[in-house]
SERO-4910 file (N, C-alpha, C, O; in steps of 0.05 Angstrom, whole numbers):
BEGIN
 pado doro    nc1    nc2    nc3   cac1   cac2   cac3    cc1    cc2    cc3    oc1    oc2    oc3
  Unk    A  -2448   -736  -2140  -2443   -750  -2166  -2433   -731  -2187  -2426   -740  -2209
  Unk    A  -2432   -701  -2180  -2427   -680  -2198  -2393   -681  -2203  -2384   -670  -2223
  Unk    A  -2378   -694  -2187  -2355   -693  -2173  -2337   -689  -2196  -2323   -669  -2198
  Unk    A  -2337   -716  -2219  -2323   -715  -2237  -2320   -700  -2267  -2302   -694  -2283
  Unk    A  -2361   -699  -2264  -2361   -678  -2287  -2345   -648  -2284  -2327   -636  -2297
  Unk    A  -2363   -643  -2256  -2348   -613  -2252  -2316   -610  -2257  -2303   -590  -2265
  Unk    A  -2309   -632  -2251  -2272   -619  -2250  -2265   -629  -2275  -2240   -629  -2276
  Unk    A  -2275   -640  -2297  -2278   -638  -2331  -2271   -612  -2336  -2250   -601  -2343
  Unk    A  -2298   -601  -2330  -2310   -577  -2340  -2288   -556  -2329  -2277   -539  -2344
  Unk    A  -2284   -557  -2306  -2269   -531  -2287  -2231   -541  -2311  -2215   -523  -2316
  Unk    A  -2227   -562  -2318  -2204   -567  -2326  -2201   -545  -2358  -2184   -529  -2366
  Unk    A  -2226   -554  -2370  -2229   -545  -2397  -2228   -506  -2393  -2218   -489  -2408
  Unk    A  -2240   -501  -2367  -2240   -479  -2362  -2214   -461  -2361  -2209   -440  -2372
  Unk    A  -2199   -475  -2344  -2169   -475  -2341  -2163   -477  -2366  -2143   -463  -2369
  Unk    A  -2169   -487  -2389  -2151   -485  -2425  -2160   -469  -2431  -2144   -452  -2439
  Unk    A  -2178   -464  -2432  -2197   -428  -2450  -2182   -405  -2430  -2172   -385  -2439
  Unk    A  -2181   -409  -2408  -2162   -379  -2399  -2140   -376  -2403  -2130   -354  -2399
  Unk    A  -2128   -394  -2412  -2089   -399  -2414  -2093   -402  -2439  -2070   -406  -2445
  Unk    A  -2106   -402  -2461  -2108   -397  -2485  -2079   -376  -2497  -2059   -381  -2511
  Unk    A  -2090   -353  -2486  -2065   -340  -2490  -2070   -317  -2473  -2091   -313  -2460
  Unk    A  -2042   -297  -2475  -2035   -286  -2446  -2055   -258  -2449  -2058   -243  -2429
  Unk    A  -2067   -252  -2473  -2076   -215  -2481  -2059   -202  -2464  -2036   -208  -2460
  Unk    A  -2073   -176  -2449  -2067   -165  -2431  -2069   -167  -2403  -2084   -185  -2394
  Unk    A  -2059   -155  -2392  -2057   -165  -2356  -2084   -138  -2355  -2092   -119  -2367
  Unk    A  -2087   -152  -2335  -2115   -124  -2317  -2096   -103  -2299  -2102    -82  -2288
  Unk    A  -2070   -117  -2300  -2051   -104  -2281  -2039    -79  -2291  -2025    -83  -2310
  Unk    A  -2041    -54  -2284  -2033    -31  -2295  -2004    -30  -2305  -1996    -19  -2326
  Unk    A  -1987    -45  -2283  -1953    -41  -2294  -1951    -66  -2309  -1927    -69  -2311
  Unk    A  -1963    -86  -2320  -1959   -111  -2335  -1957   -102  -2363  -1969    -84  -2375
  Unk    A  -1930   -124  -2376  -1932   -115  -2401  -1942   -143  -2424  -1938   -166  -2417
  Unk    A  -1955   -136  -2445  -1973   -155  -2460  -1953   -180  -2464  -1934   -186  -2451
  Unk    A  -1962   -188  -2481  -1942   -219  -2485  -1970   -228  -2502  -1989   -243  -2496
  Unk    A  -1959   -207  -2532  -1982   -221  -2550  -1962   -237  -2573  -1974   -253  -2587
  Unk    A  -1933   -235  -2578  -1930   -249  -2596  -1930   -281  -2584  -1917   -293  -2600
  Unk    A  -1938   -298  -2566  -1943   -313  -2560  -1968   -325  -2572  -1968   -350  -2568
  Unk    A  -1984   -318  -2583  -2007   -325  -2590  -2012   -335  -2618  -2012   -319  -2637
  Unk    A  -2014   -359  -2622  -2008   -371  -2650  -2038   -383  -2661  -2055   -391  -2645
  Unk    A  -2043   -383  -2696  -2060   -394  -2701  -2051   -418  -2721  -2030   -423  -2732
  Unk    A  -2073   -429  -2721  -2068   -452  -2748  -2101   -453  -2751  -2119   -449  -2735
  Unk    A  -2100   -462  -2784  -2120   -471  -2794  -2124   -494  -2813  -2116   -492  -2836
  Unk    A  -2135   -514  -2803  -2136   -544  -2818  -2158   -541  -2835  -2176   -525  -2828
  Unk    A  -2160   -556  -2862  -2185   -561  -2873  -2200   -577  -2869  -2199   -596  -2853
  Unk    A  -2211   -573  -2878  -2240   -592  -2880  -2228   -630  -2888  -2213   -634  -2907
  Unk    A  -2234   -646  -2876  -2220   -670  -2879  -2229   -685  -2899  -2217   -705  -2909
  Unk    A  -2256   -673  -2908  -2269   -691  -2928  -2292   -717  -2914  -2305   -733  -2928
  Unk    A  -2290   -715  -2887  -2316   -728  -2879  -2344   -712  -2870  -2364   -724  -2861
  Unk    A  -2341   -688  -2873  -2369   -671  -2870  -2350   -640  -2851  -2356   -616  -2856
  Unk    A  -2325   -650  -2830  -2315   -628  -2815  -2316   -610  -2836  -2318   -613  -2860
  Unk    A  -2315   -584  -2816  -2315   -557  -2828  -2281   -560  -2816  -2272   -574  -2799
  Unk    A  -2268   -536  -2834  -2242   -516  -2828  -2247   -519  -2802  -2270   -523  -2793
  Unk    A  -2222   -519  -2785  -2223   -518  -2750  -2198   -492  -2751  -2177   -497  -2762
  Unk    A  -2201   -471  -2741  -2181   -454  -2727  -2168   -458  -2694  -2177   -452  -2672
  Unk    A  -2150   -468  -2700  -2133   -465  -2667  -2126   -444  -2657  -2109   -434  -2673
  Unk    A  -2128   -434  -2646  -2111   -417  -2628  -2098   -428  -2600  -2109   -438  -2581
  Unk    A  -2069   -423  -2604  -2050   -432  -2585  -2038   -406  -2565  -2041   -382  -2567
  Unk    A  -2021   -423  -2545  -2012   -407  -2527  -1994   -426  -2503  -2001   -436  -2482
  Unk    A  -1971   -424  -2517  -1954   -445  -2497  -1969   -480  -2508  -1975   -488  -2530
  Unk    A  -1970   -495  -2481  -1991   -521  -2481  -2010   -518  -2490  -2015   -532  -2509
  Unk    A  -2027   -498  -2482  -2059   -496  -2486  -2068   -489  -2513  -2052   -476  -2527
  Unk    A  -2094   -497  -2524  -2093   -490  -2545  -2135   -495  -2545  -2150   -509  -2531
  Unk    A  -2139   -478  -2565  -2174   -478  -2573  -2184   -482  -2594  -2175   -463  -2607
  Unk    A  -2199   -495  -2608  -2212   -504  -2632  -2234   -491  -2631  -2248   -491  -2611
  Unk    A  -2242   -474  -2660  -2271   -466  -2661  -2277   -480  -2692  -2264   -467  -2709
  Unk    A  -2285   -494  -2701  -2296   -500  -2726  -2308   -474  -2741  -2323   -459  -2728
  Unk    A  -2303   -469  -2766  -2313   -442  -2779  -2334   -460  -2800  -2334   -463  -2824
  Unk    A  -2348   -468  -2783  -2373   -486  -2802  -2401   -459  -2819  -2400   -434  -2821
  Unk    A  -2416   -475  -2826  -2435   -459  -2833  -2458   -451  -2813  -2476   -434  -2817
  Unk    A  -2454   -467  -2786  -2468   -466  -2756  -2451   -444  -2745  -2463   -422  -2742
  Unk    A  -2425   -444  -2739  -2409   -423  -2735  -2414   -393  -2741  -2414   -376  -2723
  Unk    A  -2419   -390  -2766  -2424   -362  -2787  -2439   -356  -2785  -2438   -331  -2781
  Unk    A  -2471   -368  -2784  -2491   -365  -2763  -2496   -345  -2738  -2506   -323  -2736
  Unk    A  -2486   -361  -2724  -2480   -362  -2695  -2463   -339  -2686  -2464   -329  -2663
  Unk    A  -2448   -332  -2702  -2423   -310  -2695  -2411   -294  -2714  -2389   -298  -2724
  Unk    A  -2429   -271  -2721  -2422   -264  -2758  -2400   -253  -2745  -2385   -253  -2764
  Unk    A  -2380   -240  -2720  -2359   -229  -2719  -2332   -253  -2730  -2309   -244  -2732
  Unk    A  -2336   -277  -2734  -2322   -294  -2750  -2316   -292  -2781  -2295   -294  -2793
  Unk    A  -2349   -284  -2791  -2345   -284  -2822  -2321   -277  -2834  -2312   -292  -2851
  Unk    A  -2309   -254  -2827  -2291   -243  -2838  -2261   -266  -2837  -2249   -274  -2857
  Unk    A  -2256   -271  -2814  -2229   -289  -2819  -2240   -305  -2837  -2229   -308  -2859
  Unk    A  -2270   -323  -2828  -2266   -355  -2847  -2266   -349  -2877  -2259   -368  -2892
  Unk    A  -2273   -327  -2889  -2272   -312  -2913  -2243   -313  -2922  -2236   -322  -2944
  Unk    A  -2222   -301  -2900  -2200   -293  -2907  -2177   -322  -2911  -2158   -322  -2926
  Unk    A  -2185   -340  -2895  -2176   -360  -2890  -2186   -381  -2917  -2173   -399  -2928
  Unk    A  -2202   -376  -2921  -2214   -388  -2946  -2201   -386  -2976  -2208   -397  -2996
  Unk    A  -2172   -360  -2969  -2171   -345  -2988  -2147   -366  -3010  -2149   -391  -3007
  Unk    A  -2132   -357  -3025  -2109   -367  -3044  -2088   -369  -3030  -2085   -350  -3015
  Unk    A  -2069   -387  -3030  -2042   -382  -3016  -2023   -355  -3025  -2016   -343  -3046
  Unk    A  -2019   -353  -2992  -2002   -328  -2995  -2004   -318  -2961  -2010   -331  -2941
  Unk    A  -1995   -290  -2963  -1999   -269  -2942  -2028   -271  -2939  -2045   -267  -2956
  Unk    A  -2033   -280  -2900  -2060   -275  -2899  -2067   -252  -2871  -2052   -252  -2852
  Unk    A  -2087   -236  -2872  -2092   -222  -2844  -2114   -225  -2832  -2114   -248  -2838
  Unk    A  -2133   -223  -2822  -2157   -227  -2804  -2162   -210  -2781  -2144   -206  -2764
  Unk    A  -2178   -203  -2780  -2196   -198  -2751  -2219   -202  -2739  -2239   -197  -2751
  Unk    A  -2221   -212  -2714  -2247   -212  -2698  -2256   -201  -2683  -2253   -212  -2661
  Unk    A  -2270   -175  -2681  -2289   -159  -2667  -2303   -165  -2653  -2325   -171  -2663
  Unk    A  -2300   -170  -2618  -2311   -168  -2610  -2322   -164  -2586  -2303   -154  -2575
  Unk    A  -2345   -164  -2564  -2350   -143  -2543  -2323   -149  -2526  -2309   -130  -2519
  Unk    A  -2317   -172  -2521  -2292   -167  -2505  -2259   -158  -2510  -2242   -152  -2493
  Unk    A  -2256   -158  -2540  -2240   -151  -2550  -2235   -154  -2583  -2249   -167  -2598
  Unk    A  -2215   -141  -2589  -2204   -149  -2611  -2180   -174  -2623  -2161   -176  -2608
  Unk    A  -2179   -191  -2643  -2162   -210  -2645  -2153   -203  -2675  -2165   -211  -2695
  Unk    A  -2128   -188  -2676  -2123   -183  -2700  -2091   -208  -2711  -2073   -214  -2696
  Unk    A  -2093   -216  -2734  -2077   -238  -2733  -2065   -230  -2769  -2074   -216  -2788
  Unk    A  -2044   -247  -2765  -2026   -251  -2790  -2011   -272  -2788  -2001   -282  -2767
  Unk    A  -2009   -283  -2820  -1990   -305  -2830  -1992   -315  -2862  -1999   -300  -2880
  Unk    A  -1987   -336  -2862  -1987   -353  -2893  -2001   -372  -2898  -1996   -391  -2884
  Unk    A  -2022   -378  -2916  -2035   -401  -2926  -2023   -414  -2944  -2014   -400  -2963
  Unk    A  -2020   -440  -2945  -2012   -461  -2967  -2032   -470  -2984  -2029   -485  -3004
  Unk    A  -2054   -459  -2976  -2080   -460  -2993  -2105   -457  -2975  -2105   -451  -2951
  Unk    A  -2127   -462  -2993  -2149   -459  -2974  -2156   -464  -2941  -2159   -489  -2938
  Unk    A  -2158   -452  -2922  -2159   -460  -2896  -2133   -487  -2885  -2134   -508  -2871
  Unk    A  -2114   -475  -2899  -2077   -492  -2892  -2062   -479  -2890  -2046   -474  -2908
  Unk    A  -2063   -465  -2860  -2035   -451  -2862  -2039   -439  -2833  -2054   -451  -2818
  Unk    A  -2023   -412  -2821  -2010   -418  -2795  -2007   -379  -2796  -2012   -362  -2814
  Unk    A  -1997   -376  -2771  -1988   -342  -2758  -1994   -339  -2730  -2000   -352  -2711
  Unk    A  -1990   -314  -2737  -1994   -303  -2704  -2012   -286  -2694  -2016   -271  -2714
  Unk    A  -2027   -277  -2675  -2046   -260  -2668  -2042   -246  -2643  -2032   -258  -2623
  Unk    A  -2047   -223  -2643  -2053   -195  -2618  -2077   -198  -2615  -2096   -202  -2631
  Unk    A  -2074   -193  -2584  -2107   -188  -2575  -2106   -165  -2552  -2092   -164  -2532
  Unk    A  -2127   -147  -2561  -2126   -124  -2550  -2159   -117  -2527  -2179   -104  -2536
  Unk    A  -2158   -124  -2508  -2177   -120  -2495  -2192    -94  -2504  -2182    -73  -2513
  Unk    A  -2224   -101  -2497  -2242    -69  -2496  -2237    -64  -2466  -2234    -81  -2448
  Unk    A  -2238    -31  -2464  -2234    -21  -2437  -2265    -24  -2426  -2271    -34  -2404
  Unk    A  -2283    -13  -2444  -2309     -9  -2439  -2322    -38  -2430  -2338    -38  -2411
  Unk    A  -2316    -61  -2442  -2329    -92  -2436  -2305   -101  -2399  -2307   -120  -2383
  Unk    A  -2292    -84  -2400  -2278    -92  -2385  -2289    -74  -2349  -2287    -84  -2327
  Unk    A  -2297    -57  -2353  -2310    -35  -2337  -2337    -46  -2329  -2346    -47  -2306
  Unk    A  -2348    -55  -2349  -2379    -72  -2358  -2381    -88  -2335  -2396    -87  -2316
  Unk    A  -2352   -113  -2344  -2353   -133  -2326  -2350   -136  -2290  -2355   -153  -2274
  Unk    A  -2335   -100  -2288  -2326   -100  -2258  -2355    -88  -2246  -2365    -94  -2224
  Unk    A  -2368    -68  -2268  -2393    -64  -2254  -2406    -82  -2244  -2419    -77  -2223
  Unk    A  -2408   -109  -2256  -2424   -136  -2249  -2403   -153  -2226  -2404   -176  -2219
  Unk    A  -2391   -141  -2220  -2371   -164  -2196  -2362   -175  -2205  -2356   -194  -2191
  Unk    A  -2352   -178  -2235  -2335   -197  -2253  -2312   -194  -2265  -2308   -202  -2288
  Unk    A  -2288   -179  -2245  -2272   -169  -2258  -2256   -196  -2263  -2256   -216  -2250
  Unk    A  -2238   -187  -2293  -2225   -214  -2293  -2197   -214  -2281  -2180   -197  -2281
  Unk    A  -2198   -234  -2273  -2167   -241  -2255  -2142   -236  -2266  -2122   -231  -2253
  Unk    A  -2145   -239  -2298  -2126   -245  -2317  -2129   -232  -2344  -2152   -233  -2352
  Unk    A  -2114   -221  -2361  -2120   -215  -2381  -2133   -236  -2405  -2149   -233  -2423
  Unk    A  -2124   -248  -2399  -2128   -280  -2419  -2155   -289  -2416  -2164   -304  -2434
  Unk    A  -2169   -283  -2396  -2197   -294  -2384  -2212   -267  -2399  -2236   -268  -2393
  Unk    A  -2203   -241  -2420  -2213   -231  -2434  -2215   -252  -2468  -2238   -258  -2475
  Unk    A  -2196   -259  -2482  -2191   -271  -2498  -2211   -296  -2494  -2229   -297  -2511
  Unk    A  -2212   -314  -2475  -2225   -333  -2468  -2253   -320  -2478  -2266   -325  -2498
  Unk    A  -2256   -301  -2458  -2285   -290  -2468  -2292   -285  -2496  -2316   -281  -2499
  Unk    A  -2279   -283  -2518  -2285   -272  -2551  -2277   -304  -2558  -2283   -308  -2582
  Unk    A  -2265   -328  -2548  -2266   -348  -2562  -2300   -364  -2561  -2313   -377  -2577
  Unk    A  -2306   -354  -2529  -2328   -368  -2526  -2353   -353  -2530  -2375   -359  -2521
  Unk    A  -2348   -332  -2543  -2373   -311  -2543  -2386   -304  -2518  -2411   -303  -2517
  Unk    A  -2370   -299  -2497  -2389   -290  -2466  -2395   -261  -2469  -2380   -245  -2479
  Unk    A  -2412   -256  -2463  -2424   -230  -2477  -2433   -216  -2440  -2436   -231  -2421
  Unk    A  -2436   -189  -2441  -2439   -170  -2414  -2475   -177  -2408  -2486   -172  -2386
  Unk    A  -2495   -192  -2441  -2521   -186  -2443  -2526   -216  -2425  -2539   -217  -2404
  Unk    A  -2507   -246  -2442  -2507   -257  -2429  -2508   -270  -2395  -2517   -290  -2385
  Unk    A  -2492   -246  -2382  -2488   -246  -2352  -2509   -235  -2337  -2516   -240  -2314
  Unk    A  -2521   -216  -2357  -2553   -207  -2339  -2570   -222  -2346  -2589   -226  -2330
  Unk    A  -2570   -235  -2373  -2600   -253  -2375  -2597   -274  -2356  -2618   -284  -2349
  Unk    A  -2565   -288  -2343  -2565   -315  -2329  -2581   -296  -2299  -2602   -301  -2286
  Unk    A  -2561   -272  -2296  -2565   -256  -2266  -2609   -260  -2265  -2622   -270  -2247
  Unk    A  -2619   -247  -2291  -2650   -248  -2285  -2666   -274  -2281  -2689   -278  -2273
  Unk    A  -2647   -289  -2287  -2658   -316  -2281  -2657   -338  -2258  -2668   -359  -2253
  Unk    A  -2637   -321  -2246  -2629   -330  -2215  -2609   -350  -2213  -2608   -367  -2196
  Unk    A  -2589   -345  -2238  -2559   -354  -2226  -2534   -345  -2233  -2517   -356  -2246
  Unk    A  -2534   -318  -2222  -2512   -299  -2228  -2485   -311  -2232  -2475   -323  -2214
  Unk    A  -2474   -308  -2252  -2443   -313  -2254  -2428   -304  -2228  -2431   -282  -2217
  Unk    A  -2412   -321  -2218  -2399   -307  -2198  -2372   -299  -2192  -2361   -291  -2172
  Unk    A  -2362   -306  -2223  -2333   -292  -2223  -2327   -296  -2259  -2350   -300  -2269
  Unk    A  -2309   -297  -2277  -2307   -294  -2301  -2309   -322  -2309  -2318   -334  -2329
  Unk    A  -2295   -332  -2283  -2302   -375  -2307  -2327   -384  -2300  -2339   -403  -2310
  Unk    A  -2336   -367  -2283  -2365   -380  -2292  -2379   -361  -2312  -2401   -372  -2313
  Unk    A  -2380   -346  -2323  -2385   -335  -2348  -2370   -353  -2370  -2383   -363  -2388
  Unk    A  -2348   -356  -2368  -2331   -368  -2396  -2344   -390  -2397  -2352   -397  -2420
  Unk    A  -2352   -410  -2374  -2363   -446  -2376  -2395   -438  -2380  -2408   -456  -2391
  Unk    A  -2407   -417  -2374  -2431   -417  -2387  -2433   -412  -2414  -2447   -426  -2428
  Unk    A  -2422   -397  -2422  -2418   -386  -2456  -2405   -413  -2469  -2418   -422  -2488
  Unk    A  -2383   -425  -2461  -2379   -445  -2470  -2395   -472  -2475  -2392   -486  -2495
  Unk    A  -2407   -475  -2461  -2428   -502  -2459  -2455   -498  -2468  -2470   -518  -2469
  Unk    A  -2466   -472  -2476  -2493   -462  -2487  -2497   -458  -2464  -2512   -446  -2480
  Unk    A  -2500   -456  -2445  -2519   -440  -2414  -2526   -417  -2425  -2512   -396  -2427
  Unk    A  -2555   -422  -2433  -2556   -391  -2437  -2595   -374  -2420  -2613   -390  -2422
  Unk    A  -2599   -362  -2414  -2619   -349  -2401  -2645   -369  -2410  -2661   -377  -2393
  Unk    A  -2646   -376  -2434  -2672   -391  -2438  -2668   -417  -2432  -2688   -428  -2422
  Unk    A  -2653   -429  -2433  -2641   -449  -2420  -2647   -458  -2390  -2657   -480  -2385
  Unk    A  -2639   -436  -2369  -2639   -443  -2354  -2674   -436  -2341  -2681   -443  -2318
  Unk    A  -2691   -420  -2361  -2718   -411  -2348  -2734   -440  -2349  -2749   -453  -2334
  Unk    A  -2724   -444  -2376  -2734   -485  -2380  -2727   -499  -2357  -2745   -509  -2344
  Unk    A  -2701   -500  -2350  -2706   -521  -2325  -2719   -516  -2306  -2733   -533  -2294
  Unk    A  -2715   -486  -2299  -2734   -487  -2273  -2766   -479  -2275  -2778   -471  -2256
  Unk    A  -2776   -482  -2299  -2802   -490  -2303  -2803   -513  -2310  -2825   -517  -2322
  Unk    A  -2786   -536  -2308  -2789   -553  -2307  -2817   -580  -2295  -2834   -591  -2308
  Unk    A  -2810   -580  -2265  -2793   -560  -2251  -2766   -572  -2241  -2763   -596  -2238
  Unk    A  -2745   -554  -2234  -2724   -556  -2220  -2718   -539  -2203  -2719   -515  -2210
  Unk    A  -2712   -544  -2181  -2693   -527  -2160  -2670   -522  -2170  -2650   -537  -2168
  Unk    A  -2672   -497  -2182  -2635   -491  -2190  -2631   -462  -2182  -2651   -447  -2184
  Unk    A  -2607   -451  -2174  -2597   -433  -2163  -2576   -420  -2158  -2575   -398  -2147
  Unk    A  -2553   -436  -2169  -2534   -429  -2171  -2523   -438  -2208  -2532   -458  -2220
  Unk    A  -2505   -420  -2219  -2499   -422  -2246  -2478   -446  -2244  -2480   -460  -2265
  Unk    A  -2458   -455  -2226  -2446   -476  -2227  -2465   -503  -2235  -2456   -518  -2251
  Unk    A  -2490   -507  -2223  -2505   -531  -2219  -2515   -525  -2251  -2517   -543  -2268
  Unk    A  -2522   -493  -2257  -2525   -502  -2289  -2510   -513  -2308  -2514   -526  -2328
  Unk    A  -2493   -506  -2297  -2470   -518  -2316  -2461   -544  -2313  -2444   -555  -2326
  Unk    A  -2473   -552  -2296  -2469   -581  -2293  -2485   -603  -2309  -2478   -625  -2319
  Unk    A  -2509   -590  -2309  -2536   -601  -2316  -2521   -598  -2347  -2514   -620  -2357
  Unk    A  -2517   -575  -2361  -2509   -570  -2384  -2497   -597  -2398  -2504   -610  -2417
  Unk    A  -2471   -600  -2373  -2452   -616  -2384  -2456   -641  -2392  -2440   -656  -2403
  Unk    A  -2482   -647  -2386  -2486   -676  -2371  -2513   -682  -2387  -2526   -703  -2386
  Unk    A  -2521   -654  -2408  -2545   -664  -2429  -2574   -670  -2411  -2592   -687  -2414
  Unk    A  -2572   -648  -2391  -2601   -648  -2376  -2619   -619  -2391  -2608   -597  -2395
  Unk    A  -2640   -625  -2396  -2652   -606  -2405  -2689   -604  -2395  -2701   -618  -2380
  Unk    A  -2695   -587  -2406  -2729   -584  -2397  -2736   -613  -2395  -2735   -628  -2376
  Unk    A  -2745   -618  -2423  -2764   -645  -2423  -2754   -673  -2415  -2768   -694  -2416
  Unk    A  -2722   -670  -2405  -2721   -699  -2389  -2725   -692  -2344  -2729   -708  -2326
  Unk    A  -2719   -666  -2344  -2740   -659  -2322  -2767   -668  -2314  -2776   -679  -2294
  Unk    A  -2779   -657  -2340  -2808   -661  -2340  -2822   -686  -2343  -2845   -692  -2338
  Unk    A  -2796   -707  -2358  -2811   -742  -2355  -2806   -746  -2324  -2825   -754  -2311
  Unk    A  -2782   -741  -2312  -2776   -749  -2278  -2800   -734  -2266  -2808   -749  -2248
  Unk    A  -2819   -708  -2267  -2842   -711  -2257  -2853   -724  -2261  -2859   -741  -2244
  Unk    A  -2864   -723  -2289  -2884   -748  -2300  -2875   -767  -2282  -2896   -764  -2269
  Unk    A  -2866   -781  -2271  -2856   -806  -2257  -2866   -794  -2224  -2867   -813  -2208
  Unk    A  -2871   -778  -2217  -2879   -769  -2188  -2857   -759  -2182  -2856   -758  -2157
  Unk    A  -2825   -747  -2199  -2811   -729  -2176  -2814   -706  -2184  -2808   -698  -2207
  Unk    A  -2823   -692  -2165  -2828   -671  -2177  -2813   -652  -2157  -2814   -630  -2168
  Unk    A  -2804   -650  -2142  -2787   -637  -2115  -2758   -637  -2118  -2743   -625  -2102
  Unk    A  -2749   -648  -2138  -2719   -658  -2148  -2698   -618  -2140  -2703   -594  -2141
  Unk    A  -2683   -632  -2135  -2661   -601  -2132  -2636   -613  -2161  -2638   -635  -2171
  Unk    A  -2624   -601  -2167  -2610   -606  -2192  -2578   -622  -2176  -2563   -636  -2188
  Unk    A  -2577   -619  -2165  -2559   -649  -2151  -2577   -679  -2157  -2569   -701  -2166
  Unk    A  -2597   -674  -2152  -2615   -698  -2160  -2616   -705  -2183  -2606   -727  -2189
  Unk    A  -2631   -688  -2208  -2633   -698  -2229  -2602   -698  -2237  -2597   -721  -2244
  Unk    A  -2589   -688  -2238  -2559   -693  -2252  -2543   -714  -2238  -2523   -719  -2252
  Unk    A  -2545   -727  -2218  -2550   -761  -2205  -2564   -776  -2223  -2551   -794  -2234
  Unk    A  -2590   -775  -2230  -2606   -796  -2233  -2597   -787  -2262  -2591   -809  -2272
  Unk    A  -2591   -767  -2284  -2578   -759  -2305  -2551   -778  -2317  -2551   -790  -2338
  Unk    A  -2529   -777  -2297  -2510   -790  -2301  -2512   -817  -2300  -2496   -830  -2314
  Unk    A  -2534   -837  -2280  -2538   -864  -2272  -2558   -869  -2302  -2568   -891  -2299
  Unk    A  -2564   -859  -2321  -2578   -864  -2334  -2602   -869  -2331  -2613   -888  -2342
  Unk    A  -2614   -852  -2314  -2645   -858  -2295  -2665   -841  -2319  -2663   -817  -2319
  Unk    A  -2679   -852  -2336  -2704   -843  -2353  -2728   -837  -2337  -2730   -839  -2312
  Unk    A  -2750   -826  -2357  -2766   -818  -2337  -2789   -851  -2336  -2806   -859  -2319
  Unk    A  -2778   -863  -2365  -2798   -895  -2363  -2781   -905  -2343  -2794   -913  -2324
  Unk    A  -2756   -907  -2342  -2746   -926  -2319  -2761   -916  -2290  -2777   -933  -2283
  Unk    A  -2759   -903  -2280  -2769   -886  -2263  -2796   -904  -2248  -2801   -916  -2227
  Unk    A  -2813   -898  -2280  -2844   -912  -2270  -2841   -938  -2273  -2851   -952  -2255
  Unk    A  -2828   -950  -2292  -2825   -982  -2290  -2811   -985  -2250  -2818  -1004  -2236
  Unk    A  -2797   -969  -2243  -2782   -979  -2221  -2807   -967  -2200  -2808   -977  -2178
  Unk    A  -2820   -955  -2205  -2845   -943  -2184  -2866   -962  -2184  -2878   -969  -2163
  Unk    A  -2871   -971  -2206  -2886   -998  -2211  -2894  -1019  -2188  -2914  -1025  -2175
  Unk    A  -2857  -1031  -2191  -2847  -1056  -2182  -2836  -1046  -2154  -2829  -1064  -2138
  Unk    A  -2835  -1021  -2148  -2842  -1024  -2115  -2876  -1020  -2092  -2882  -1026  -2069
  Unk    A  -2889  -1007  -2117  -2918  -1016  -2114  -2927  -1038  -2112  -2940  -1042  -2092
  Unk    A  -2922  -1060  -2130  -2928  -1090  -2130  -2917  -1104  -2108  -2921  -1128  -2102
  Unk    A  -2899  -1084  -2097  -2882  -1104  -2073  -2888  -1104  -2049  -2881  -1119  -2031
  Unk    A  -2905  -1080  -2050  -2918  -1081  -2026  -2942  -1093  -2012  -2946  -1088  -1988
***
């Protein structure tokens, strides 16, 4: 039943790596950063925050520079600051473990306006990643990584938890979807049978978490493998439906 979510998710995965080209991992490859375009919309006036795009050919990524955002990722502060600024010449940068994203262009005013961006891989996050069996395939699947904040700390807390990333998109779809180490210790104290980081990320996608685990015990399943609950997840199976339906095959017998 995972069938359709997964190839959602694996699709979206495919847009965050084609984002844009950074660098190749390939020693004789040459960059292809003026390809990499930004825009910034404002705020629409129904509660949205500023959204920054970043483009690349077709593909393209939205991060909202909300006040959850800034939070969440002070290596942002600095553009949504800059972006915030008076019309004119604007520049920016984002620092971070997987690289750098240094960018320029013009605002027409506050968070309205447009340019271009370089992105310069870290050697060190990049060494990081091959130590862990995660080298990336692609230079762009570095970039991906600083849009979605996948971090080297993130890949050992999933690895101590018993579902190692097993190549760079599954790092990028965990970082992307919140999969994160506490996350996944919840489900399987749930309990859940889970074991592989794909099936987390499934569960992720699909708004499974500890305490709707823990009503499907409450209900007597308690043996469930995460193919299961993310079945009974998508069918809209609660943990009252569950006992109402355990009920009425009690009575039937």
């Amino acid at each position: 039943m995972k069938t359709p979510m997964i190839a959602s998710s694996l699709a979206f995965l495919a847009l965050l790596a084609c984002s844009a080209p950074g660098r190749s991992t390939t020693a004789d490859a040459a960059p292809d950063t003026d390809e990499i375009r930004w825009q910034i919309e404002p705020d629409t006036g129904k509660g949205d925050a500023p959204r920054l795009r970043l483009s690349h050919r077709t593909s393209s990524n939205d991060m909202a520079l909300g006040d959850a955002l800034a939070r969440s990722r002070p290596e942002l502060a600095a553009a949504r600051a800059a972006l915030g600024g008076a019309a004119g010449a604007v520049t920016f940068r984002v620092a971070h473990e997987a690289g750098t994203l240094d960018c320029d262009g013009t605002l027409a005013r506050a968070y309205d306006g447009k340019g271009r961006c370089r992105f310069a891989p870290d050697a060190g996050f990049e060494r990081g990643l091959a130590e862990r069996g995660l080298t990336p395939a692609k230079g762009s699947d570095l970039l991906a990584m600083l849009m979605v904040d996948a971090t080297l700390a993130l890949a050992d807390g999933l690895a101590r938890e018993g579902v190692k990333p097993e190549d760079t998109a599954d790092l990028i779809g965990a970082a992307a979807l919140g999969v994160t180490p506490d996350y996944v210790h919840d489900l399987r104290t749930a309990p859940m049978k889970l074991t592989r980081i794909a099936d987390a990320i499934a569960c992720r996608a699909l708004g499974v978490d500890g305490p709707y685990v823990r009503e499907l015990a409450d209900a007597g399943y308690t043996d469930l493998s995460s193919d299961d609950v993310v079945g009974m997840k998508a069918l809209g199976v609660t943990g009252a439906y569950a006992k109402a339906m355990n009920k009425m095959a009690g009575a039937a017998r």
